[in-house]
C-alpha positions, -999 to 999 in steps of 0.1 A, spaced: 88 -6 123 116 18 108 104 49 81 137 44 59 135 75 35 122 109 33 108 133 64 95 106 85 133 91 82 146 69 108 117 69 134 112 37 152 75 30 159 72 -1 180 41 -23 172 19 -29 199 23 -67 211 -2 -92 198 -6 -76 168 -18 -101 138 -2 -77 114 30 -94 90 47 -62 84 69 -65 51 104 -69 60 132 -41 59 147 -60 31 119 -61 14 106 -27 18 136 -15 7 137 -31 -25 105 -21 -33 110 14 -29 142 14 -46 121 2 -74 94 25 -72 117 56 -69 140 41 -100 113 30 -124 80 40 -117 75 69 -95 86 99 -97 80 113 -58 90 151 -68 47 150 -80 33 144 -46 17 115 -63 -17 97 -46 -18 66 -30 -35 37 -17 -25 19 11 -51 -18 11 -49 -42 39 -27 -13 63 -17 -33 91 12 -16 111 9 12 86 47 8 78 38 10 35 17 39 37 38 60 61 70 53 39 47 67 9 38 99 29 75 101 43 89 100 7 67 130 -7 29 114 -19 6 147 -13 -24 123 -1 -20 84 12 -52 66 24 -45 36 44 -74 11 47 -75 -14 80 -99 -35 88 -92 -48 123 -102 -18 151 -68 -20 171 -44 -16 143 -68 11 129 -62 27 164 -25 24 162 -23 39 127 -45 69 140 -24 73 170 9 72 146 -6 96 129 -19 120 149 22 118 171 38 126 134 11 152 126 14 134 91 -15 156 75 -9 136 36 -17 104 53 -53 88 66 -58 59 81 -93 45 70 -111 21 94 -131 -4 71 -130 -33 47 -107 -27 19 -136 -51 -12 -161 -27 8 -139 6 3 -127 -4 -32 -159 -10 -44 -175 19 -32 -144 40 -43 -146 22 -75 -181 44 -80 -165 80 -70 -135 67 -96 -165 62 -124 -177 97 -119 -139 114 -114 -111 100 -133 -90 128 -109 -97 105 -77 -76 80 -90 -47 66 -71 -12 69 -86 2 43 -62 -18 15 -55 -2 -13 -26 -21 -47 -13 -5 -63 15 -33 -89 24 -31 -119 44 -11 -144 24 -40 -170 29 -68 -150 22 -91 -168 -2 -97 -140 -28 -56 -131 -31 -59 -138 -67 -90 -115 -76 -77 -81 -58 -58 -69 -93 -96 -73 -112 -111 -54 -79 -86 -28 -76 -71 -15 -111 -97 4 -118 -89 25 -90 -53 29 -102 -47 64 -128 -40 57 -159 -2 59 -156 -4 46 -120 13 16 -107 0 -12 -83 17 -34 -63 7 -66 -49 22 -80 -19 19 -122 -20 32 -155 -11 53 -177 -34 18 -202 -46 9 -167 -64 15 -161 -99 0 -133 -119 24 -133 -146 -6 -141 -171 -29 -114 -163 -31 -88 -188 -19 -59 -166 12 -78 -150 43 -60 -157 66 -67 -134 76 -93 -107 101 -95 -74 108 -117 -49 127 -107 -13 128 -136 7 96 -151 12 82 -123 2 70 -113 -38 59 -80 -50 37 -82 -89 35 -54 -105 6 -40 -129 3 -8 -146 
């Protein structure tokens, strides 16, 4: 895994073997942050984010990298949220915390804190779950309300995805094999 902007730029963080993680390509990555920096983010904030479905942690270190003031990353599975602590502890990367949990379990029970505080909402908002996973198509409806009112949220999905019909969709790339939709 390779940070490509900001002041986590150019460190190499080898995964450790055998993880299940599909980190989103270079290629990819790159695109998407040329994107956010060019049309929908502006970094100079120290904007929030959310990091769903961490794996490697490669998204939400490149949002702390590149200026967010807070990134929570949420991981399910013990040994990549054990990786993403150690990562973080070696970078002393205060802005970012990696969450151990289920992301419907965190999101829901964020979604209450969100209810009470429109200030804890995210600004940032990024899904990267498994491209098979059954509920794919329901994380917009779980998640947006989580997202600020200006905020943007990217969902990270196979090419049997489209979401150009739901009523927050804005936006829609595809790198590869990989396709980023957008909602605001």
């Amino acid at each position: 895994m390779r940070i490509i902007r900001g002041k986590y730029k150019g460190r190499h963080i080898p995964s450790p073997t055998g993880f299940k993680a599909r980190p989103t390509t270079d290629f990819a990555k790159e695109g998407l942050f040329n994107i956010l920096e060019n049309v929908y983010v502006d970094f100079d904030v120290a904007p929030t984010a959310l990091d769903l479905f961490a794996g490697t942690g490669s998204i939400g270190l490149e949002l702390a990298s590149r200026g967010c003031g807070k990134v929570v990353s949420v991981e399910k599975d013990f040994r990549h949220w054990q990786f993403l602590a150690r990562v973080q502890k070696e970078l002393q990367a205060q802005e970012w915390l990696p969450v151990k949990g289920d992301v419907f379990k965190y999101v829901r029970a964020y979604e209450e804190q969100c209810q009470r505080d429109a200030a804890a909402r995210f600004d940032i908002i990024f899904a990267d779950p498994p491209y098979a996973l059954e509920s794919l198509k329901d994380i917009p409806d779980a998640v947006l309300p989580l997202l600020a009112e200006e905020g943007i949220f990217v969902l990270e999905h196979g090419k049997d995805y489209d979401f150009s019909t739901h009523p927050r969709f804005i936006d829609h790339r595809n790198y590869g094999s990989v396709n980023f939709s957008f909602f605001r």
